[in-house]
C-alpha positions as CSV (number, residue, x, y, z in Angstrom):
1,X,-27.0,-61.2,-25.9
2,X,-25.3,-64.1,-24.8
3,X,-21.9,-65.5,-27.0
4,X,-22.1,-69.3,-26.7
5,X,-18.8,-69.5,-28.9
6,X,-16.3,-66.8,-29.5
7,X,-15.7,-66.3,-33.3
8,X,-12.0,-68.2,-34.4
9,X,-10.5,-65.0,-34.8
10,X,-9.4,-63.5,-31.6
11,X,-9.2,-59.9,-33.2
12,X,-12.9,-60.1,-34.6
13,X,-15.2,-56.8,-33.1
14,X,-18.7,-57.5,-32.3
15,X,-21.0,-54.4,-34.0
16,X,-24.3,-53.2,-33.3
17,X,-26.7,-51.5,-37.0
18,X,-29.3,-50.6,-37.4
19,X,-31.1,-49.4,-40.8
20,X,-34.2,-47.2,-41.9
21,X,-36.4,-47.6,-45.0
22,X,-34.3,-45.1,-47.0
23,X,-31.4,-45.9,-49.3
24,X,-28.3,-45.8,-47.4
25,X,-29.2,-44.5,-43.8
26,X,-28.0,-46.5,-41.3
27,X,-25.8,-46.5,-37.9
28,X,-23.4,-48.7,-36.6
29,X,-21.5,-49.2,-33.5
30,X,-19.0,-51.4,-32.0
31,X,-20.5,-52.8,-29.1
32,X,-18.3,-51.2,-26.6
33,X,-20.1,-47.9,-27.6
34,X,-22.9,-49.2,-25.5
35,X,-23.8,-47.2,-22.5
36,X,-22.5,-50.0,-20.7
37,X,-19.4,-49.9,-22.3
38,X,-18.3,-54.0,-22.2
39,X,-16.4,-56.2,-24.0
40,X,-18.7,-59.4,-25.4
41,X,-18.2,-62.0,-22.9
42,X,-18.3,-65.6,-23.9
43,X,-21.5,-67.5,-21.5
44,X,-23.1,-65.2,-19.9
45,X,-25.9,-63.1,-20.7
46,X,-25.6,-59.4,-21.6
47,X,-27.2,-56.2,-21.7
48,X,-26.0,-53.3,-24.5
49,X,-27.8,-50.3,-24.8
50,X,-27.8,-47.7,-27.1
51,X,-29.5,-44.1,-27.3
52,X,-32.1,-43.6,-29.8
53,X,-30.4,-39.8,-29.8
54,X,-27.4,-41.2,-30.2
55,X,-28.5,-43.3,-33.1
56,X,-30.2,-40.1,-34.9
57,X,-27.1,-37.5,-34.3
58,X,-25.1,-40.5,-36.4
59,X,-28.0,-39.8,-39.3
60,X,-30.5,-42.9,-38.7
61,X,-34.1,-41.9,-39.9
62,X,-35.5,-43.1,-36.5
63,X,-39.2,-42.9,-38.1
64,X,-38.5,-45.4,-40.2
65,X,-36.4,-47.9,-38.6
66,X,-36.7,-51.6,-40.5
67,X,-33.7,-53.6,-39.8
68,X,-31.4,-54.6,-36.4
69,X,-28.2,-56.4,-36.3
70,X,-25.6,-57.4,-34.1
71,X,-22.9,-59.3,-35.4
72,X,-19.3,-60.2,-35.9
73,X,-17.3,-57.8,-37.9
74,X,-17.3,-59.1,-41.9
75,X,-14.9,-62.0,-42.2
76,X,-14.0,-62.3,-38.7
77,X,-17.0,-64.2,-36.9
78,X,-16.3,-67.8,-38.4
79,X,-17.3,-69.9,-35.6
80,X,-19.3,-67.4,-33.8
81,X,-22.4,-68.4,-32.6
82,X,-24.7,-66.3,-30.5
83,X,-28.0,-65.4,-29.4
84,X,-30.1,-62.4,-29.2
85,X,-33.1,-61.7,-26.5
86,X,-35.6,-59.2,-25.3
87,X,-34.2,-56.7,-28.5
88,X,-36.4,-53.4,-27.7
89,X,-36.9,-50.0,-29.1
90,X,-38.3,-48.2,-26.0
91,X,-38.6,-44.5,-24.9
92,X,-38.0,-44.0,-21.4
C-alpha cells in the first residue's frame, strides 16, 4: 500500500476487512495489527500482513472469503488518497 496523501484528519486509523459470503461474518483490523506492526506512512510503499489463522480465530468464514478492504476509519479519511498492490491470499 502506498498513502499518496494522508487523510485531513490527523487522528484518522487506517483498517484492514475483510468479509465472507455469509450475513455478517467479517474481520477487521487496524493496520498496526499487521505482522509488521507499522504506522501508514505517507510516500512510500508498504507491506501489511495478516494471518489467515488470525483472521478465522476473529470468526471470518475463510472458505468463503468475497470482499477486501483497506481504508480510512468512517468519517475520518477526507482527503485520503491511496493505492493498493500485489493484494494476495496465499498459504505459505
Amino acid at each position: 500500500m502506498k498513502v499518496v496523501s494522508a487523510p485531513s484528519n490527523p487522528d484518522s486509523q487506517w483498517l484492514f476487512k475483510i468479509e465472507s459470503t455469509l450475513d455478517d461474518n467479517f474481520a477487521e483490523f487496524p493496520l498496526t495489527a499487521s505482522n509488521e506492526g507499522q504506522n501508514v506512512l505517507v510516500g512510500q510503499w508498504q507491506t501489511f500482513t495478516f494471518n489467515v489463522q488470525d483472521l478465522y480465530d476473529a470468526g471470518l468464514d475463510i472458505s468463503a472469503i468475497n470482499v477486501v478492504m483497506i481504508f480510512p476509519a468512517w468519517g475520518t479519511g477526507n482527503g485520503a488518497v491511496y493505492r493498493i498492490d500485489n493484494a494476495m491470499i496465499t498459504q505459505n
